[in-house]
C-alpha positions in Angstrom: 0.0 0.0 0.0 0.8 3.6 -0.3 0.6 7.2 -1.4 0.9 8.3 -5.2 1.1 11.5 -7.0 2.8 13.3 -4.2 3.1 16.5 -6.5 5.2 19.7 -5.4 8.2 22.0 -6.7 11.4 22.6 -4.5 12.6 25.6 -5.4 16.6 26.2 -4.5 17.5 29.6 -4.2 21.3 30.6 -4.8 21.3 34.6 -4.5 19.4 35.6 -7.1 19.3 32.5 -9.0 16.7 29.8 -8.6 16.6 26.1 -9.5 13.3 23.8 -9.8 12.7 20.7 -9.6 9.0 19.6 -9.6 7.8 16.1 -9.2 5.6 13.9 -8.9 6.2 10.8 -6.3 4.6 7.3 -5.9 5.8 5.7 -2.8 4.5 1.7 -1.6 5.3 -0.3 1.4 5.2 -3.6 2.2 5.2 -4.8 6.1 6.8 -8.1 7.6 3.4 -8.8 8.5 -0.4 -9.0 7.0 -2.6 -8.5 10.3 -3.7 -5.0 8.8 -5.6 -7.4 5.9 -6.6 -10.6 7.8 -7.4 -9.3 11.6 -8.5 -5.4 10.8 -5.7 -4.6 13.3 -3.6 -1.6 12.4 -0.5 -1.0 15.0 2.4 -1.6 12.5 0.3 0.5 9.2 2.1 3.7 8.3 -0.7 5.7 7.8 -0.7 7.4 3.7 -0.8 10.8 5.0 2.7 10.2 7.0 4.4 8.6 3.7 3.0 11.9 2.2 4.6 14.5 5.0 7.7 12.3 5.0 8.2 12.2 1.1 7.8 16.4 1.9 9.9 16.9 4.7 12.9 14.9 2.8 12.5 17.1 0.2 12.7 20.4 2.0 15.8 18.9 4.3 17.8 17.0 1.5 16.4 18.7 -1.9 16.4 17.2 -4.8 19.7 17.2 -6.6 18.5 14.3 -8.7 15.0 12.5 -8.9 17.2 9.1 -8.4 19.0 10.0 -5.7 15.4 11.5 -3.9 14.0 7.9 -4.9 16.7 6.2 -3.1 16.4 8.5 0.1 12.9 8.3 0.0 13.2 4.4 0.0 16.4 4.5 2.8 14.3 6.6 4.9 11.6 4.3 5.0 13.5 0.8 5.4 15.8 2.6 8.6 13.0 4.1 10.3 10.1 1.5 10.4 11.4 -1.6 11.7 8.1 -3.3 9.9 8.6 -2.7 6.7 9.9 -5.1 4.6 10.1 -3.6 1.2 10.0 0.2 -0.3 9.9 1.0 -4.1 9.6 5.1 -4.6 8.8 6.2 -8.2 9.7 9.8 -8.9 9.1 11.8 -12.9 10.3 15.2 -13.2 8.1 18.1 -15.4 10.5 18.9 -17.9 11.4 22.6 -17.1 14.1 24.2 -18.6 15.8 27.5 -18.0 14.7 30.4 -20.4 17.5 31.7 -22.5 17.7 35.7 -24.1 20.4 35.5 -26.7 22.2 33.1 -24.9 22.3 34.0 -21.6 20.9 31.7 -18.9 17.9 33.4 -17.1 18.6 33.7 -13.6 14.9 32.7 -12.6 12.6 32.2 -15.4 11.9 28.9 -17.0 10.3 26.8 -19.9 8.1 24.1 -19.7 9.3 21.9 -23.2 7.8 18.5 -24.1 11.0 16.4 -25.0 9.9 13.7 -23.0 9.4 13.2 -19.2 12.1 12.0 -17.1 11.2 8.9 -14.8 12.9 6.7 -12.1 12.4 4.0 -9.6 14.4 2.7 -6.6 13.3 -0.7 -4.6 15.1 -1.5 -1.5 13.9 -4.8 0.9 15.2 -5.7 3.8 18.2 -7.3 3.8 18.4 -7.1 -0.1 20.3 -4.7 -2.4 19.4 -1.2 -3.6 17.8 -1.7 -7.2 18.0 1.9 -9.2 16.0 2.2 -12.7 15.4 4.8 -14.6 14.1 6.3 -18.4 11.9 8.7 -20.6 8.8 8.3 -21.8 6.0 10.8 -23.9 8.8 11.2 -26.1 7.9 11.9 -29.5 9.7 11.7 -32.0 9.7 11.7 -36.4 11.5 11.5 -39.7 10.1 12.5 -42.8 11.9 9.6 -45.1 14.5 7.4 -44.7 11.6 4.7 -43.6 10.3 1.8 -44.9 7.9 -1.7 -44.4 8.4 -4.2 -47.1 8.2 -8.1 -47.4 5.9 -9.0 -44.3 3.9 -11.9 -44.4 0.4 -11.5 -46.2 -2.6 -13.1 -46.0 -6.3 -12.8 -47.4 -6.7 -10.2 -44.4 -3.9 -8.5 -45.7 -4.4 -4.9 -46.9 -1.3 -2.9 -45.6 0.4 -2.0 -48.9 4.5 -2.2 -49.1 6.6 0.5 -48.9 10.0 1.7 -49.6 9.7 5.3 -48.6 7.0 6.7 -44.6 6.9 9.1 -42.0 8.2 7.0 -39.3 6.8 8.7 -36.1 6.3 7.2 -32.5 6.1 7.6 -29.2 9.0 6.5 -27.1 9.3 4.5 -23.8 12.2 3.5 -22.5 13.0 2.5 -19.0 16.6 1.3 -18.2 18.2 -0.6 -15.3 21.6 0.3 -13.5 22.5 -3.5 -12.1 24.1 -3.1 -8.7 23.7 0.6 -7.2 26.6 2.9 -7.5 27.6 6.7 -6.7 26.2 7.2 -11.0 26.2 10.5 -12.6 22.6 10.1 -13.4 22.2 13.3 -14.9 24.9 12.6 -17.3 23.9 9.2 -18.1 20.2 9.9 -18.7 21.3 13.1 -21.1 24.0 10.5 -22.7 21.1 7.5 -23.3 18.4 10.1 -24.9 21.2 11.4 -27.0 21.4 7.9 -27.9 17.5 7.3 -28.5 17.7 10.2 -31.1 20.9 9.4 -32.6 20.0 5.7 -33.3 16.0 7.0 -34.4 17.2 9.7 -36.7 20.6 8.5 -38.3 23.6 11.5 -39.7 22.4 14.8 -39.4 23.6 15.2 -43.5 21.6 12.0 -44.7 19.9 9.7 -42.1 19.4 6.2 -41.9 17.2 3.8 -43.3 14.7 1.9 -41.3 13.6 -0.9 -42.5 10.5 -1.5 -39.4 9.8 -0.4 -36.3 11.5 -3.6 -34.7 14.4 -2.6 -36.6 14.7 1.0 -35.1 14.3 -0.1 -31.2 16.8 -2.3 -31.7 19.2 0.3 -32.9 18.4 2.5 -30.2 18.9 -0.3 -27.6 22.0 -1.6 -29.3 23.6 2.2 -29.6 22.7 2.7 -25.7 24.2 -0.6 -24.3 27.5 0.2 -26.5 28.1 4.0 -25.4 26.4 3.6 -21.7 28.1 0.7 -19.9 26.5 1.9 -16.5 23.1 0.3 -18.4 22.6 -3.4 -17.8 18.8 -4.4 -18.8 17.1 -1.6 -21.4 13.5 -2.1 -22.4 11.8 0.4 -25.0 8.6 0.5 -26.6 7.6 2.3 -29.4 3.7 3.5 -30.3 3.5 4.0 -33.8 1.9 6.7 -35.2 0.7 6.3 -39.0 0.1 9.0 -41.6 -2.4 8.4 -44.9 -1.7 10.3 -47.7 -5.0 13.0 -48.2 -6.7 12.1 -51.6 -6.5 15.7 -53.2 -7.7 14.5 -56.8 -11.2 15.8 -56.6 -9.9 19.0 -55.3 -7.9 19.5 -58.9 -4.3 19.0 -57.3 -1.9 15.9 -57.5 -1.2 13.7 -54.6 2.1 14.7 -53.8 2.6 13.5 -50.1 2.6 16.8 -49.2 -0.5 16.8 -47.1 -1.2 13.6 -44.9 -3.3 12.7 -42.1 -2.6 11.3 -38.6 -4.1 8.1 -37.7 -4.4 8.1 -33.9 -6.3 4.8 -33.4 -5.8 2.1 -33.6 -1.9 2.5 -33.3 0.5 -0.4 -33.3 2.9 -0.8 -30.9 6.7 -2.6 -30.1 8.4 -3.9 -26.9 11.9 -5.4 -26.7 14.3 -5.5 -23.7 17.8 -6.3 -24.6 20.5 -7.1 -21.5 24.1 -7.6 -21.1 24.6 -11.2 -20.9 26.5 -11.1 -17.3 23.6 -9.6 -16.2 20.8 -11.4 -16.8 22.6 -14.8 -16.2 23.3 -13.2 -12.9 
């Protein structure tokens, strides 16, 4: 059981410049016993309310200098505390603000709300067990024009997908990493270095791009790109929501159809999961 969407901002004044940070937190507990559920009989229950003002107060004493390292408090807190709790997992994801710029300069206390995908994490702890730390991005949306493609499937009588050598390929991204055993991680570095990934591996050369054969094809890259530059990343999962664009019949209206003018289909969408790990790891 437990509290979620804990939602505040800490705001960190340093003379007359001001960081954010505002989250939202889900924290659950499990106790070393059940007699909250079979006898009605709640002595050992941390009531939701206290997780809430705890989850608080850590923030205003420790702030947030990243959501991983607030998720692992948050679960430390818990587990040292409460001698009958036998498990804590905290998830923490960050609203993407972003300091406003004029002509370059950094704006001492004004900032920018921009959708380039939300920034997540999670920390378990039990009781006698080690610190597990994951983390990722999701709602991130991203699209190339060409460079795509969907040829050769397997067709059927049902089959009505034509093939084709030349799409918008357009998705939406989630992708949630794990970090193995719990180090002292730059995680702000290493979440910055596996998005660069994600949109170097989606996109391809800045001067040319790079062909994508399927959507399969694409997570792989990106999962294949992050697990080669990011060793800190053991188990990688990503799933990407298609989003498909018709070409708009403009023949009645007099004009060719040109691909210049196409509509979003929303839904249904199709979708594709893969998690790809280090072999050490996931032998382990």
């Amino acid at each position: 059981y437990g509290k979620n969407a804990i939602r505040f901002l800490r705001l960190t004044r340093e003379g007359k410049r001001h960081l954010v940070k505002e989250v939202e937190v889900c924290t659950h507990l499990r106790l070393t016993s059940a007699h909250e559920y079979l006898e009605g009989n709640n002595a050992a229950v941390i009531p939701t309310d206290t997780i809430k003002n705890i989850v608080l107060v850590l923030a205003k004493k420790n702030g947030i200098r990243t959501i991983e390292q607030f998720a692992i408090d948050i679960c430390r807190h818990f587990m040292t505390t409460f001698c009958q709790v036998a498990y804590v997992k905290t998830y923490v994801q960050e609203v993407p603000w972003q300091r406003l710029q004029e002509n370059g300069v950094p704006h001492i206390h004004s900032f920018i709300c921009v959708p380039e995908g939300i920034r997540f994490c999670e920390a378990e702890l039990c009781k006698n067990g080690p610190l597990v730390v994951s983390a990722g991005i999701k709602d991130l949306k991203l699209m190339k024009t060409t460079q795509s493609g969907f040829e050769g499937f397997d067709k059927s009588e049902h089959t009505t997908l034509p093939e084709r050598n030349d799409r918008i390929l357009c998705g939406e991204l989630f992708c949630k990493w794990s970090y193995g055993e719990c180090k002292d991680y730059d995680f702000d570095c290493i979440w910055n270095k596996v998005r660069e990934c994600v949109i170097e591996a989606f996109s391809g050369p800045p001067d040319c791009g790079e062909y994508s054969p399927s959507y399969q094809k694409t997570v792989n890259c990106i999962q294949m790109l992050i697990l080669s530059k990011v060793p800190q990343v053991q188990v990688i999962e990503v799933t990407l929501n298609n989003t498909f664009y018709n070409v708009l019949d403009m023949k009645n209206l007099g004009l060719t159809n040109d691909k210049e003018v196409l509509i979003p289909v929303e839904a249904p969408y199709g979708s594709c999961t893969c998690t790809l790990g280090r072999k050490r790891f996931l032998e382990a």
